[in-house]
C-alpha positions, 0 to 999 in steps of 0.5 A, a space after each residue: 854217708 859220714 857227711 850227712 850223719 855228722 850234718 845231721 846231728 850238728 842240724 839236731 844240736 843247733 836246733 835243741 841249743 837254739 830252743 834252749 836259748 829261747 826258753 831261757 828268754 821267755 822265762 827271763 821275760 815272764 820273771 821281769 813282767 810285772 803284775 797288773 791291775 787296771 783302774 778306770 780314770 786318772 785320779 784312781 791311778 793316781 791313788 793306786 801308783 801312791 801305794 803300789 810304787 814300782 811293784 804293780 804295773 798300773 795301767 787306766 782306761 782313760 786318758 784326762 782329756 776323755 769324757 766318761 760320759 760318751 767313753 766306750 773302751 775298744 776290744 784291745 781295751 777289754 783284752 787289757 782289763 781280762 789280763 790283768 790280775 783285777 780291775 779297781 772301778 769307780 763304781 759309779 761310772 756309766 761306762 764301767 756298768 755297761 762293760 761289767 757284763 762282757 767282762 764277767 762273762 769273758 773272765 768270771 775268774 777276774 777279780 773286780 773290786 768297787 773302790 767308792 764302797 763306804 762313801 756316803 753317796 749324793 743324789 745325782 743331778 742327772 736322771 741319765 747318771 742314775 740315782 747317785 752322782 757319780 763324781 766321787 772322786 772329787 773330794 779328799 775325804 772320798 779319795 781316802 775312802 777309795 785309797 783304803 778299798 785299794 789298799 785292802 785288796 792289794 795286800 790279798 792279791 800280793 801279801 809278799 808285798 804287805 809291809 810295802 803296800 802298808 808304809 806307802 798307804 799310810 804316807 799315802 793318807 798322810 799326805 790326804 789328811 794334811 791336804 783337806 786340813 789345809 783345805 778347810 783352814 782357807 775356805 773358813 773365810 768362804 764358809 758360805 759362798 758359792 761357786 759357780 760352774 757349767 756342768 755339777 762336777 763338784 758337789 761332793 768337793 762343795 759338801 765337804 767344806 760346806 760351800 754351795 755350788 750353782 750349776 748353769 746347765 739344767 741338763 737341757 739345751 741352754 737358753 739365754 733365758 734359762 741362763 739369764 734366770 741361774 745367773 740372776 741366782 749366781 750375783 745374789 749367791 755373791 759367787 764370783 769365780 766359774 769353773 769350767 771343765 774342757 770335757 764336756 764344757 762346749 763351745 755353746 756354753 763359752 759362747 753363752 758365758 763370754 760377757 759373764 763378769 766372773 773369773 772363769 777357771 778350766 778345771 780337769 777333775 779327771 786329771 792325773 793331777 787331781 790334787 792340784 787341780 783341788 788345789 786351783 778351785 780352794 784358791 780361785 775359792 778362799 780368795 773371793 769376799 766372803 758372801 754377803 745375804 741377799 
């Protein structure tokens, strides 16, 4: 009888130690998890790492090889986006619009912050992309825009963190500043010209250094014609250089531009490295003649 009133308290002890040392590790694991926010493509990742550094987890909805275009995030995505302490948006996406619904209803709480508030917006090429195009992230002077959206929410969501957040912004900027200065002093010789590219990515980047960008894709099915037409503007322009994105440049449209004469450059602006992918267009760019008038 002994036996069994002894076994049964060493059972109890065993039992309460047991879940002591497992409160003990969950409470460790929920200390050691970072805080949370998610963005939508690469390039805000990029500007959102520069400021957080190792103090906010950051996690993106796509990867650089998607297409914003046809991306429809699964239900682990959304679960991702509903857990975290704020979700930064393009807010020009299509994607991003389509989602904004489900979420609000899901997590009214969730903060959902525009990061594109304050640019001077470009009418949108394609009547399907709505009235602005929705590519602002490819331009230096836009990103300084986006950066300074993210730092002012972050400071409100984590002020323990102000004088962190505030020293690697302003590096942050810093770096920006430095890069379309440098920008601006190649494209001088190139004020004027033009590039020439498949889908019209990169107005906002033709905008800031006054160069004209030429778009062979009319938004319908090419036609040798049709292209014919745009190519005869493009040797007129004297643009000399096309760039092409792997997301949504198809095999059509390499097949239409095999016995183009230009330098043919695959850009990714949606790239983690977006600064460097700038880089390769003002290079590709400020090494062209400068336009001659037809």
């Amino acid at each position: 009888m002994k036996f069994n009133v002894f076994r049964n308290i060493a059972i109890l002890l065993f039992v309460a130690l047991a879940a002591m040392v497992t409160g003990m590790c969950s409470c460790r694991r929920a200390s050691a998890e970072k805080p949370s926010v998610v963005v939508s493509i690469p390039p805000q990742r990029y500007l959102m790492e520069a400021i957080v550094g190792n103090k906010v987890q950051v996690s993106c909805l796509l990867s650089d090889d998607s297409n914003p275009e046809t991306y429809e995030p699964d239900m682990q995505v959304m679960l991702s986006v509903e857990r975290s302490d704020a979700y930064f948006i393009v807010g020009t996406i299509g994607y991003e619009l389509a989602i904004m619904p489900k979420l609000q209803s899901n997590n009214p709480d969730l903060p959902i912050i525009n990061t594109s508030e304050g640019i001077r917006f470009l009418d949108s090429h394609d009547a399907d992309e709505g009235n602005v195009d929705p590519h602002v992230w490819v331009s230096v002077r836009n990103t300084k825009i986006i950066a300074k959206n993210m730092y002012a929410h972050l400071v409100k969501l984590y002020p323990k963190w102000q004088k962190y957040f505030t020293k690697r912004y302003q590096a942050l900027q810093k770096s920006l500043d430095e890069m379309d200065r440098n920008f601006t002093t190649r494209l001088q010789q190139a004020q004027h010209s033009s590039f020439l590219v498949w889908h019209p990515t990169f107005s906002y980047f033709a905008r800031d250094y006054q160069l004209k960008q030429i778009s062979l894709d009319d938004g319908k099915e090419p036609t040798v014609t049709a292209l014919r037409n745009r190519l005869d503007l493009a040797r007129k322009s004297g643009a000399e250089v096309l760039f092409l994105q792997p997301q949504i440049d198809g095999r059509q449209a390499a097949t239409l531009l095999r016995d183009l004469n230009v330098q043919k450059i695959t850009i990714n602006p949606l790239s983690m490295k977006w600064n460097e992918e700038l880089t390769k267009m003002v290079d590709a760019i400020a090494s062209q003649p400068v336009a001659k008038k037809p």
